[in-house]
C-alpha positions as CSV (number, residue, x, y, z in Angstrom):
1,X,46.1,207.3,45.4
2,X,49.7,208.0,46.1
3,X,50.9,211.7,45.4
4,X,53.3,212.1,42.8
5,X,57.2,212.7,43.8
6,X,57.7,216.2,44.5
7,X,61.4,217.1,42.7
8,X,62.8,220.7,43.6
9,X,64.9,222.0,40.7
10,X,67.1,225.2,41.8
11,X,69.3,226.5,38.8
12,X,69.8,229.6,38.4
13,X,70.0,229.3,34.3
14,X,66.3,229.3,32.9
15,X,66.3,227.7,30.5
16,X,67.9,224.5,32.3
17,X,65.5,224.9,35.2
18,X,61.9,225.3,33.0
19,X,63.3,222.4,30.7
20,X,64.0,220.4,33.4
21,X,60.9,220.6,35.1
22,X,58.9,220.3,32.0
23,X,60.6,216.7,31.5
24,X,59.9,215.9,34.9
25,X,56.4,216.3,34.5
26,X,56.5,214.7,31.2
27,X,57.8,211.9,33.3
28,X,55.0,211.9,35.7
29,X,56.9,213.8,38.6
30,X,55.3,217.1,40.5
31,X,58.5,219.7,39.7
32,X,59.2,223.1,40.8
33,X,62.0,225.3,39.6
34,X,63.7,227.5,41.5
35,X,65.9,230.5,40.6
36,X,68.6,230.1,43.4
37,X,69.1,228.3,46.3
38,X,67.4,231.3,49.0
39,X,64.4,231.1,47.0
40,X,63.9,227.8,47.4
41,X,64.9,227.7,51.2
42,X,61.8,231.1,51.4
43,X,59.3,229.2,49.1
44,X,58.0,226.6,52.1
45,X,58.8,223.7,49.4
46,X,61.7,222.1,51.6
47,X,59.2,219.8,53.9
48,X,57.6,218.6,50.6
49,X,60.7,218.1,48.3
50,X,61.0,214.3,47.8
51,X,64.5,214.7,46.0
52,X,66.6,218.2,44.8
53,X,68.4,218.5,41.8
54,X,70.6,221.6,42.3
55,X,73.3,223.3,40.6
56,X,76.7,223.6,41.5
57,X,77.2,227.0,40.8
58,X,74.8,229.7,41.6
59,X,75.2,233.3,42.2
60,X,74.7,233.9,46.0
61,X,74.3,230.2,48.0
62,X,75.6,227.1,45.9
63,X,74.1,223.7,45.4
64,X,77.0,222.3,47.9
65,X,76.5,225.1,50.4
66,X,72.6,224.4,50.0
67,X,73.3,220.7,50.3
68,X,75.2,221.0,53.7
69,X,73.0,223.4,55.4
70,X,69.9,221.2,54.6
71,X,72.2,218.3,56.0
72,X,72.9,220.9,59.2
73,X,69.0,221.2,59.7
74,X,68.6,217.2,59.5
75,X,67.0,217.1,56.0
76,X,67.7,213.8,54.1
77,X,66.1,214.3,50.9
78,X,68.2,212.9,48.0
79,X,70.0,215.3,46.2
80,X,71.1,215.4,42.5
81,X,74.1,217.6,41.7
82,X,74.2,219.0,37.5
83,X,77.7,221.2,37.2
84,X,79.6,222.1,34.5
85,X,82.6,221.4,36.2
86,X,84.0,217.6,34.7
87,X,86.5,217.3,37.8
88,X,85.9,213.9,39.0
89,X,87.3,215.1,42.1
90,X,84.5,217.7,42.7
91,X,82.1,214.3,41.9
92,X,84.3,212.5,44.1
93,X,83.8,215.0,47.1
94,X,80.2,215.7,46.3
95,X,79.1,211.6,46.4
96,X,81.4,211.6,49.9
97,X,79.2,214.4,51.3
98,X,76.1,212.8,50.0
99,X,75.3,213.5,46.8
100,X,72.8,210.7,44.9
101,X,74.7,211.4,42.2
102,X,76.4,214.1,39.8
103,X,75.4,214.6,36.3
104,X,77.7,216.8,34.4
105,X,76.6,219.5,31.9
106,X,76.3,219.0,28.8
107,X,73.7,215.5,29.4
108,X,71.2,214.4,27.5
């Protein structure tokens, strides 16, 4: 039997990261949340992760400077960006660098 995806969830809101998770093992996924970017990079998860969905902005490292050191270490896992910032530039740039996608806040 095939493990379930592994899906890394590092926000720094809680309420956004518990949620989140919660749906995506409603869904059937294995998810972890993660209170900032350095606590995910310290919690061994990164070989395991099968796709990130991070935050834009987070206190300390952000979701894009989390994205580009991953893609400095060689890690390819697909990443999700959620931001509260509706610039379609900042979507623009993120896709460009990467980015699976961008979901902006509020979504349902």
């Amino acid at each position: 039997m095939k493990p379930r995806p592994f899906i890394a969830v590092v926000d720094d809101d809680e309420s956004v990261r518990e949620a989140l998770s919660d749906l995506l093992r409603e869904l059937g996924y294995e998810a972890r949340g993660f209170a900032s970017a350095e606590e995910f990079l310290d919690s061994g998860c990164l070989a395991e992760a099968d796709c990130l969905l991070l935050d834009g902005s987070m206190p300390g490292m952000s979701g894009p400077e989390l994205h580009r050191d991953l893609l400095r270490r060689g890690e390819r896992a697909p990443v999700i960006f959620i931001t509260a910032q509706r610039d379609r530039r900042v979507r623009a740039a993120l896709c460009v660098k990467g980015a699976v996608e961008v979901v902006f806040k509020p979504y349902s």
